[in-house]
Jmol script that loads the backbone (N, CA, C; Angstrom):
load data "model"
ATOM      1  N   UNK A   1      58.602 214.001 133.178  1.00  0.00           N
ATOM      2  CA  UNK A   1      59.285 215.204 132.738  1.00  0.00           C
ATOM      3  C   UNK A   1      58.253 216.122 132.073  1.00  0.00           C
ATOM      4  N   UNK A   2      58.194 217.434 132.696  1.00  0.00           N
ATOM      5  CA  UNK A   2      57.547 218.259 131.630  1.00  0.00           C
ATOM      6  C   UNK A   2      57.475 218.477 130.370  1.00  0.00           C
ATOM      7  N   UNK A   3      56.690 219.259 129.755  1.00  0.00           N
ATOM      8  CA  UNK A   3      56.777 219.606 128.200  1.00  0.00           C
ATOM      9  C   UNK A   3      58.072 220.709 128.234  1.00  0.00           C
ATOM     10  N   UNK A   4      57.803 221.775 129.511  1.00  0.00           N
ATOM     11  CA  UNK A   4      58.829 222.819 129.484  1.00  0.00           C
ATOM     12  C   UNK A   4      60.621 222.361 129.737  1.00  0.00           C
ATOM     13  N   UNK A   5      60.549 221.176 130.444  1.00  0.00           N
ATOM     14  CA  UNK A   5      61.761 220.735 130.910  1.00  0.00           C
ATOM     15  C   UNK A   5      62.409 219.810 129.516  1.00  0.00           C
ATOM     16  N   UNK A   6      61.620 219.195 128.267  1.00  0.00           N
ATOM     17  CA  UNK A   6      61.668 218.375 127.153  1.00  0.00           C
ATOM     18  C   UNK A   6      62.154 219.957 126.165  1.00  0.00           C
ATOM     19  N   UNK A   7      61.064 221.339 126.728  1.00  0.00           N
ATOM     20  CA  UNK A   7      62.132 222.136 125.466  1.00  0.00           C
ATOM     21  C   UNK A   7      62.740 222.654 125.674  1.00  0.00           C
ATOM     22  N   UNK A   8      63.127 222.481 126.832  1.00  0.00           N
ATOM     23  CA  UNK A   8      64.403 223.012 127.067  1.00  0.00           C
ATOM     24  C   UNK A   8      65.508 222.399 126.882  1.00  0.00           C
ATOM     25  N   UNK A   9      65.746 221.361 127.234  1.00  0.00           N
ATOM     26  CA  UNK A   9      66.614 219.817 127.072  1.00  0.00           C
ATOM     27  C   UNK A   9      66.996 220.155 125.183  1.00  0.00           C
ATOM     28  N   UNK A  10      65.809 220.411 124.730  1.00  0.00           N
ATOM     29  CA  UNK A  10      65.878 220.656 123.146  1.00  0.00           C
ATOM     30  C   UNK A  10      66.503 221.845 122.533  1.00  0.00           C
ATOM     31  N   UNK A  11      66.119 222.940 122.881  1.00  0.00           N
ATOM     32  CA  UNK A  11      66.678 223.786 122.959  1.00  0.00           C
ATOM     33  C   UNK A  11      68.279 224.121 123.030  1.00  0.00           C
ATOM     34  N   UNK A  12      68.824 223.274 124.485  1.00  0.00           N
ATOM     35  CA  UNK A  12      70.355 222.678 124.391  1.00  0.00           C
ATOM     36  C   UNK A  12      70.912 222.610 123.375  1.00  0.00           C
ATOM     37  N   UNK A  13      70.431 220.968 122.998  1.00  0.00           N
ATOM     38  CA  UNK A  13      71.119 220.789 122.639  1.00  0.00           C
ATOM     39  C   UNK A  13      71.220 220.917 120.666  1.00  0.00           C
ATOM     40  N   UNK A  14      69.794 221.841 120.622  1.00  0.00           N
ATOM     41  CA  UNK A  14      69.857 222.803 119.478  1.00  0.00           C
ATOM     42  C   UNK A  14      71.117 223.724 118.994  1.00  0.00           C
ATOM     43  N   UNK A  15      71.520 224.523 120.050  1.00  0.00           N
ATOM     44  CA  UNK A  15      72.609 225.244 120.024  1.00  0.00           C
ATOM     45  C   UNK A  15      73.648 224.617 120.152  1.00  0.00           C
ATOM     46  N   UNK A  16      73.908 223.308 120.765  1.00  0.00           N
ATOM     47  CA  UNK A  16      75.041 223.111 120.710  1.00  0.00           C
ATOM     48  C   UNK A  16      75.392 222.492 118.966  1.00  0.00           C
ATOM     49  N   UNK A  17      74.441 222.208 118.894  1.00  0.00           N
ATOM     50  CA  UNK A  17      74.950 221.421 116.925  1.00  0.00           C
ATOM     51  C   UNK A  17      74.707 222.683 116.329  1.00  0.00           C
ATOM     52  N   UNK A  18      74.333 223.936 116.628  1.00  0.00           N
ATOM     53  CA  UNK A  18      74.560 225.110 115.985  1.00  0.00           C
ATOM     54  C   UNK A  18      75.792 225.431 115.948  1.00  0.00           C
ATOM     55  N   UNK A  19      76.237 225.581 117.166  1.00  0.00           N
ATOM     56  CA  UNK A  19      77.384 226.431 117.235  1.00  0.00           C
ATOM     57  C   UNK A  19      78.848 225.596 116.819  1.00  0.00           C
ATOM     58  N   UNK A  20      78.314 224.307 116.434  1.00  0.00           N
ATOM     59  CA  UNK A  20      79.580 223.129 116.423  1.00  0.00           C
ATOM     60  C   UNK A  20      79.960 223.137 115.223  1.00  0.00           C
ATOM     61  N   UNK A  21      79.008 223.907 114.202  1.00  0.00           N
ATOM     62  CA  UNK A  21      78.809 224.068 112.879  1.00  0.00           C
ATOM     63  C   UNK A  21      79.299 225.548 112.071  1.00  0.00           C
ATOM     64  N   UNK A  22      79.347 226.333 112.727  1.00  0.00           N
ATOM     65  CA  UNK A  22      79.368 227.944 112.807  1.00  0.00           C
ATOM     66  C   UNK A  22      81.089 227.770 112.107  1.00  0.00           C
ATOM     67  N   UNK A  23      81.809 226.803 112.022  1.00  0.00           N
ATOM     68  CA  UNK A  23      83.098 227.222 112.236  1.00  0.00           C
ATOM     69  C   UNK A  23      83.509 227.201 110.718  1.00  0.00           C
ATOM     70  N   UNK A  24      82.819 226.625 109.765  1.00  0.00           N
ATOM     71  CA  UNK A  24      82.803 226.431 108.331  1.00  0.00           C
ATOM     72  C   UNK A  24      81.623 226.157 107.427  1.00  0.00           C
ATOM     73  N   UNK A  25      81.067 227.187 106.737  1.00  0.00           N
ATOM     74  CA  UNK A  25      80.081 227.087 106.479  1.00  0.00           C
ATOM     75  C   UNK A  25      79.729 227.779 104.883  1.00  0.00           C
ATOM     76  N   UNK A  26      79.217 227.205 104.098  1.00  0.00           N
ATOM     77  CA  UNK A  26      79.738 228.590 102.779  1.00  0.00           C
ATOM     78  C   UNK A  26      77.979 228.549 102.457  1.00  0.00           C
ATOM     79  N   UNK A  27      77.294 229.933 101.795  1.00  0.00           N
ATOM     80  CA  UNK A  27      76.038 230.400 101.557  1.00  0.00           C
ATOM     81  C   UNK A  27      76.458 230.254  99.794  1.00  0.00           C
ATOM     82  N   UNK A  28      75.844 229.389  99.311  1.00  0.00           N
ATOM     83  CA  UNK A  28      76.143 229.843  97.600  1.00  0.00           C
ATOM     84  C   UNK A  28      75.732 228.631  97.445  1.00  0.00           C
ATOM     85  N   UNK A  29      75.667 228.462  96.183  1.00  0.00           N
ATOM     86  CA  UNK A  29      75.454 226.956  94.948  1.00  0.00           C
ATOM     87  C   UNK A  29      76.414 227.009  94.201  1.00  0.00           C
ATOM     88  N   UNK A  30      76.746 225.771  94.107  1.00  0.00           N
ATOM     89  CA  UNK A  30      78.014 225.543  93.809  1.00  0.00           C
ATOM     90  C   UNK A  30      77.776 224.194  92.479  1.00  0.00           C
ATOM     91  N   UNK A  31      78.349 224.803  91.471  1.00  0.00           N
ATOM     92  CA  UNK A  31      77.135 224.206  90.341  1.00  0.00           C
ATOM     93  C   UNK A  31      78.736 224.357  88.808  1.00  0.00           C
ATOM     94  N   UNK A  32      78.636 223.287  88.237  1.00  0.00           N
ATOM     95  CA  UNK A  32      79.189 223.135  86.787  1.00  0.00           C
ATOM     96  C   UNK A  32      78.142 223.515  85.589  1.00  0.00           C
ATOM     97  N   UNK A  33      78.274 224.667  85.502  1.00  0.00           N
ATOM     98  CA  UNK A  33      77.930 225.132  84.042  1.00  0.00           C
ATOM     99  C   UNK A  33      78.436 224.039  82.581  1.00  0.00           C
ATOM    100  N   UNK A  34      77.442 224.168  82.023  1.00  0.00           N
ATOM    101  CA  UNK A  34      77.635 223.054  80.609  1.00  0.00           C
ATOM    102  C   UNK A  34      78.690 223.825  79.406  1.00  0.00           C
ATOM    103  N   UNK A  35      78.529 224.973  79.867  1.00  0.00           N
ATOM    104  CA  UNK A  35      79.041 225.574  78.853  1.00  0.00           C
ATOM    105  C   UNK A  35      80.648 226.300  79.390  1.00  0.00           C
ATOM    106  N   UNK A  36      81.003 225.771  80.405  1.00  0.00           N
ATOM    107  CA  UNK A  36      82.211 225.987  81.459  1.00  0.00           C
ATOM    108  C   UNK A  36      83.172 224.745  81.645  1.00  0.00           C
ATOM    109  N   UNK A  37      84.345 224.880  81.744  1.00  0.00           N
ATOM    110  CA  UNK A  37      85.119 223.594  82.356  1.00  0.00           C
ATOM    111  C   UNK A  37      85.444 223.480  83.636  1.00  0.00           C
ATOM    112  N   UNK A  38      84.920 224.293  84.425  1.00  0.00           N
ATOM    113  CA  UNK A  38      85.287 224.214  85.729  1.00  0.00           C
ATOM    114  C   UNK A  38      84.259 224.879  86.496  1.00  0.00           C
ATOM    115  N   UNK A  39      83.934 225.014  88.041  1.00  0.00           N
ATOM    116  CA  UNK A  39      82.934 225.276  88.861  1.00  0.00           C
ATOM    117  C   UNK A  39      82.870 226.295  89.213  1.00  0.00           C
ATOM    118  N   UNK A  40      81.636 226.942  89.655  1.00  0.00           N
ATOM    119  CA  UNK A  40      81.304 227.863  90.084  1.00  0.00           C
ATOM    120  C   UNK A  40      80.490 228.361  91.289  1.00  0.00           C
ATOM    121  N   UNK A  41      80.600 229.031  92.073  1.00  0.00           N
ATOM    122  CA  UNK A  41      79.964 229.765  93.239  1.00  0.00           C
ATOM    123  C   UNK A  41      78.516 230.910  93.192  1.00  0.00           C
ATOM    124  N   UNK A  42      77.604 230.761  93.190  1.00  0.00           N
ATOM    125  CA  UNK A  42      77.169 231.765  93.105  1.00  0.00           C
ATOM    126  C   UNK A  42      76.171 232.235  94.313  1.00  0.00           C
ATOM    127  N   UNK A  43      76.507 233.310  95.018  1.00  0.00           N
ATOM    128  CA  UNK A  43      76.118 234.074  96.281  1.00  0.00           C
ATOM    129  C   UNK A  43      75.219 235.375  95.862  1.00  0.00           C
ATOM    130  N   UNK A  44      74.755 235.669  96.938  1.00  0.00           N
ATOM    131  CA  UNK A  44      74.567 237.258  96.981  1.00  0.00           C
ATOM    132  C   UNK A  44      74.890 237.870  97.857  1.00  0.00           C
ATOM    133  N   UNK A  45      75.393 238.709  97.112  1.00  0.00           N
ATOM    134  CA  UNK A  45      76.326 240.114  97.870  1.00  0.00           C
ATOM    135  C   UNK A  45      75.773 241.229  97.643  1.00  0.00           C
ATOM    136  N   UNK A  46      75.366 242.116  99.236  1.00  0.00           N
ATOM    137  CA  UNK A  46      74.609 243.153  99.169  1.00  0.00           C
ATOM    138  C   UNK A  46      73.604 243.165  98.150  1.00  0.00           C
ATOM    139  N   UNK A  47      72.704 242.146  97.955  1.00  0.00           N
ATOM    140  CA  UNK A  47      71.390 241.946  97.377  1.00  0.00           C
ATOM    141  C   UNK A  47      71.346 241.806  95.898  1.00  0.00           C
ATOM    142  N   UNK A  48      73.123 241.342  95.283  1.00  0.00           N
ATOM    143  CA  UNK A  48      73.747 241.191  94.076  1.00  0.00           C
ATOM    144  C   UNK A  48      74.001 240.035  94.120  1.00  0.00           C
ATOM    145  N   UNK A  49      73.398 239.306  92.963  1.00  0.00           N
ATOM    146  CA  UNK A  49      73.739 237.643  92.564  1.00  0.00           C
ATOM    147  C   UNK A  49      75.530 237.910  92.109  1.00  0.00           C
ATOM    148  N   UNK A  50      76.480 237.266  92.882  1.00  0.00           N
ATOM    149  CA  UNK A  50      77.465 237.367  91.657  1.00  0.00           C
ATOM    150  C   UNK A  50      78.078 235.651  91.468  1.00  0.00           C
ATOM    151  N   UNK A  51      78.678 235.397  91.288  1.00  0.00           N
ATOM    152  CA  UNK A  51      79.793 234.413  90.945  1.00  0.00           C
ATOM    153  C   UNK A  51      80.990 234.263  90.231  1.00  0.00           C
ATOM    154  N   UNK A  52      81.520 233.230  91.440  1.00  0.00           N
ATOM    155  CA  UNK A  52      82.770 233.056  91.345  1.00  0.00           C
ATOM    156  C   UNK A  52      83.339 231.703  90.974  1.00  0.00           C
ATOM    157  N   UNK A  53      84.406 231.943  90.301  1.00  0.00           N
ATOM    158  CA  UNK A  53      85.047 230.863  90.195  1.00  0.00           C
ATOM    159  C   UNK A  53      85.259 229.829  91.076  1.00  0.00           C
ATOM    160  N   UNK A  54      85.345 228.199  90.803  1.00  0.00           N
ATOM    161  CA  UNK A  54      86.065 227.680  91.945  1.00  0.00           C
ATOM    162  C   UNK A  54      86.879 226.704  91.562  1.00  0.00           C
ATOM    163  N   UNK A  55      88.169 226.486  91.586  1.00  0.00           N
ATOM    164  CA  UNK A  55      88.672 225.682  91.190  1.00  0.00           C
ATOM    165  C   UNK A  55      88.826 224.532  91.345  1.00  0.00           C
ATOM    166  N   UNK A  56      89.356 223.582  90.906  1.00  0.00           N
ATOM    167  CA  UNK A  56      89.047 222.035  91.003  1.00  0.00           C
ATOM    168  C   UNK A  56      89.233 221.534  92.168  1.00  0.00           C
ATOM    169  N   UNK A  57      90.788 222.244  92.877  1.00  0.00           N
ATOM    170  CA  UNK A  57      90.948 221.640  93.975  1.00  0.00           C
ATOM    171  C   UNK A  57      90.127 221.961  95.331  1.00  0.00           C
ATOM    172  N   UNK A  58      89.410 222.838  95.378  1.00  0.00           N
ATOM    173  CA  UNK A  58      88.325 223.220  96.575  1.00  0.00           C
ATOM    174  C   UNK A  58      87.151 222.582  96.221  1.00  0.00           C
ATOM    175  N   UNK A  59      86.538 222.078  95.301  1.00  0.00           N
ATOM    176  CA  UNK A  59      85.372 221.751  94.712  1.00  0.00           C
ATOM    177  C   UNK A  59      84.536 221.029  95.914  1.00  0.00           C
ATOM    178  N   UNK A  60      85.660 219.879  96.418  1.00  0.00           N
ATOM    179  CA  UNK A  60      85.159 219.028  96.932  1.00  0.00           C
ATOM    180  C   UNK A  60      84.565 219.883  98.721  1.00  0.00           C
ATOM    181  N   UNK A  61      85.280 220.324  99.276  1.00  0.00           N
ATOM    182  CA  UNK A  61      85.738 221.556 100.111  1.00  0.00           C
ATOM    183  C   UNK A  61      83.912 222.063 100.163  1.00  0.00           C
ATOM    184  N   UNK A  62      83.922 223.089  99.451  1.00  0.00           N
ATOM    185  CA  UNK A  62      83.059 223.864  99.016  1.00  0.00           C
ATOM    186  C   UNK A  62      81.701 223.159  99.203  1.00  0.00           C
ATOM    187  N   UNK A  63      81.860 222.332  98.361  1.00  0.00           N
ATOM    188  CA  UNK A  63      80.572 221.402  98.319  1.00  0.00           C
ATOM    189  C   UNK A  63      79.952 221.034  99.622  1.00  0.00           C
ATOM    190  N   UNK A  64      80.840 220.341 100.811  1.00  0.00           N
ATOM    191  CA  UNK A  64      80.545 219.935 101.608  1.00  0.00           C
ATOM    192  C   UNK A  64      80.222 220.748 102.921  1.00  0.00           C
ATOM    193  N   UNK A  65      81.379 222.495 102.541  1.00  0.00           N
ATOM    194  CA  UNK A  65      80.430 223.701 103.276  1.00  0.00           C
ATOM    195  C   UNK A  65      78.902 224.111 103.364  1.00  0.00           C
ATOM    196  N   UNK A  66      79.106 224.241 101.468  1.00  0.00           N
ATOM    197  CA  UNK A  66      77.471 224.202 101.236  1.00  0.00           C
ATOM    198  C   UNK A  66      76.352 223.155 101.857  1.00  0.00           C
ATOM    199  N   UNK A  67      76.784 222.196 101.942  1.00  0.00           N
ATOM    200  CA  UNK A  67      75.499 221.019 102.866  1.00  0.00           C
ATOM    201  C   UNK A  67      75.732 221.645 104.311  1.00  0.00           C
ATOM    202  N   UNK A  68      76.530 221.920 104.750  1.00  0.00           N
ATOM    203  CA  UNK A  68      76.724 222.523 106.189  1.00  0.00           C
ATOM    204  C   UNK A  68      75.879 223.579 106.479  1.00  0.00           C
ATOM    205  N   UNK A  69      76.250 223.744 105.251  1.00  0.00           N
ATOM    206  CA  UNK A  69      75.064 225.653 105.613  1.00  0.00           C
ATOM    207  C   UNK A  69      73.371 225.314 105.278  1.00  0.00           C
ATOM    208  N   UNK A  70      73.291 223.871 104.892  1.00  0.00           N
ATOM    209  CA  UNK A  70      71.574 223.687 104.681  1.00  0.00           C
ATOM    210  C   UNK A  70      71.126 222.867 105.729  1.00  0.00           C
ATOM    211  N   UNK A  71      72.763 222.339 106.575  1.00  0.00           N
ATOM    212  CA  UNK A  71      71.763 221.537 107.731  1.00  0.00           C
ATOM    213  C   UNK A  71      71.707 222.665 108.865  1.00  0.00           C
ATOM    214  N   UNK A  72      73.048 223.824 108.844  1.00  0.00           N
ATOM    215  CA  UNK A  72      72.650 224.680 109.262  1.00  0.00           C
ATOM    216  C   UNK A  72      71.764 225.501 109.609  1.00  0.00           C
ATOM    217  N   UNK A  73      71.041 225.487 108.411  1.00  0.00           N
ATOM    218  CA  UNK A  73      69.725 226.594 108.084  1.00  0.00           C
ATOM    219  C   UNK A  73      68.325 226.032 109.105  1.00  0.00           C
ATOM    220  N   UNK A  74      68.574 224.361 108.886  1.00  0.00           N
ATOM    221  CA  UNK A  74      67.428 223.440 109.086  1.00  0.00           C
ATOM    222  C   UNK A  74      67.629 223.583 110.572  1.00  0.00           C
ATOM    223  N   UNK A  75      68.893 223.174 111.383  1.00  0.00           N
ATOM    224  CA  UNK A  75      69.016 223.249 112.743  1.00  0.00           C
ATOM    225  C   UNK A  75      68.374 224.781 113.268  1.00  0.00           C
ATOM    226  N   UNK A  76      68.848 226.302 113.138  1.00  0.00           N
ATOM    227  CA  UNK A  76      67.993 227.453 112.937  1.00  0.00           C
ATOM    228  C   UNK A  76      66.857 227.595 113.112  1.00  0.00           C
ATOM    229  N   UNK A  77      65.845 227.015 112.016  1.00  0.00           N
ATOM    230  CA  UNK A  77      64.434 226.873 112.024  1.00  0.00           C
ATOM    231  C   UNK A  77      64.517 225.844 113.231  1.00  0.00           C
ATOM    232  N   UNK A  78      64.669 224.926 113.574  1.00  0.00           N
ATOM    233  CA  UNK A  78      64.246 224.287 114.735  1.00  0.00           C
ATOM    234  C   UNK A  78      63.951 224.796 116.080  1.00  0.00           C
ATOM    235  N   UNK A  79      65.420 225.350 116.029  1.00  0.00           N
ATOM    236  CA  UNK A  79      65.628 226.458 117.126  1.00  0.00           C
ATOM    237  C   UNK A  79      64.041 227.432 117.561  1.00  0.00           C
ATOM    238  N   UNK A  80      63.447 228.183 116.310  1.00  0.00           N
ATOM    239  CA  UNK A  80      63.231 228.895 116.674  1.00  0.00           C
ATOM    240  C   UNK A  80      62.158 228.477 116.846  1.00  0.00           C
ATOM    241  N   UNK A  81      61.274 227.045 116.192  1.00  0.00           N
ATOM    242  CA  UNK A  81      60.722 226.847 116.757  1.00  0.00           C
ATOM    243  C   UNK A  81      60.389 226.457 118.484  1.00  0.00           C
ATOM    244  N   UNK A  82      61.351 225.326 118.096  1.00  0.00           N
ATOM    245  CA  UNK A  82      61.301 225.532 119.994  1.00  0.00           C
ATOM    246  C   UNK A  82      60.936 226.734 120.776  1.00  0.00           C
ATOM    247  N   UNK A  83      62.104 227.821 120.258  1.00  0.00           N
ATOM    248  CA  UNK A  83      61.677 229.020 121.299  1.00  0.00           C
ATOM    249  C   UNK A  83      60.500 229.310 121.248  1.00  0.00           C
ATOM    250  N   UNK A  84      59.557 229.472 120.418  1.00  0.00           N
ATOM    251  CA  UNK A  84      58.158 229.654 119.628  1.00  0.00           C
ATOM    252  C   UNK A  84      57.244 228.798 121.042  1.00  0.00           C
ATOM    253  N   UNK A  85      57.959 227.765 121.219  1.00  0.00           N
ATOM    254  CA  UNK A  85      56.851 226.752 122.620  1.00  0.00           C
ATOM    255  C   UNK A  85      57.001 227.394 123.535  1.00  0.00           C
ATOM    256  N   UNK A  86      58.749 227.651 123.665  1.00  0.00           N
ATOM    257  CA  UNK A  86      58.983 227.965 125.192  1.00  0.00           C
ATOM    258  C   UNK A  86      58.146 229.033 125.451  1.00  0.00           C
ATOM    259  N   UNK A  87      58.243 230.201 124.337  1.00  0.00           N
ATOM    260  CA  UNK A  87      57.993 231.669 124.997  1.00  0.00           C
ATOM    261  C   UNK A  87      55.800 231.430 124.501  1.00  0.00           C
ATOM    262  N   UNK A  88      55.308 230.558 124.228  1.00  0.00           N
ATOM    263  CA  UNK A  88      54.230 230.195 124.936  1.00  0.00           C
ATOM    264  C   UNK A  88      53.632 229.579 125.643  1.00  0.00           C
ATOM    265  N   UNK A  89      54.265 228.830 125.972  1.00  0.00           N
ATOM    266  CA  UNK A  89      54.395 228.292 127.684  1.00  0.00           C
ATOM    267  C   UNK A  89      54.327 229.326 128.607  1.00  0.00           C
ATOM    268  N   UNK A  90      55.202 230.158 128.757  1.00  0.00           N
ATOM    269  CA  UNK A  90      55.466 231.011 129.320  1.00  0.00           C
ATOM    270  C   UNK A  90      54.632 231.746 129.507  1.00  0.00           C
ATOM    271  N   UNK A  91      54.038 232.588 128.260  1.00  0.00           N
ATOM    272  CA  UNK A  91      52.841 232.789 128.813  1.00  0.00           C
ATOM    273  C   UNK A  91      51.392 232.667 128.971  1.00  0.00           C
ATOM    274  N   UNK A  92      51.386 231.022 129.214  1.00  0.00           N
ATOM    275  CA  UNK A  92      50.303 230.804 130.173  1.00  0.00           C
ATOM    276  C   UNK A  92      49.923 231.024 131.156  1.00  0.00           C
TER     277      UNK A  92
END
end "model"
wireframe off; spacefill off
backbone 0.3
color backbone group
């Protein structure tokens, strides 16, 4: 099997655990303040840190978006590496 036919095969099935993931995903830290009784969100919006509340019963929820969105991030970078081979392969 080629190198080109291995990144491509990769490539696949890159996108497919991308897109299998796309369907719930949250961007923030999600963090208990010491000086708080309950959790918090914090994002940026339009290049503004803000945060939000989160209440007890999503906590768990939330949390497990947030890991979604870092294996997310990690699957992404893979991606682009790959493409990074393909499109120099290419032009050789």
């Amino acid at each position: 099997m080629s190198r080109w036919d291995i990144l491509k095969k990769r490539q696949t099935r890159l996108k497919e655990d991308i897109s299998s993931m796309l369907d719930s995903f949250l961007i923030g830290t999600l963090s208990k303040p010491p000086s708080m009784t309950g959790h918090s969100l914090t994002t940026k919006v339009k290049g503004k840190t803000i945060t939000l509340y989160a209440r007890k019963d999503i906590v768990a929820k939330a949390l497990e978006m947030g890991n979604r969105y870092r294996r997310l991030w990690a699957l992404i970078q893979a991606l682009s590496r790959v493409n990074w081979e393909i499109l120099n392969l290419e032009n050789k």
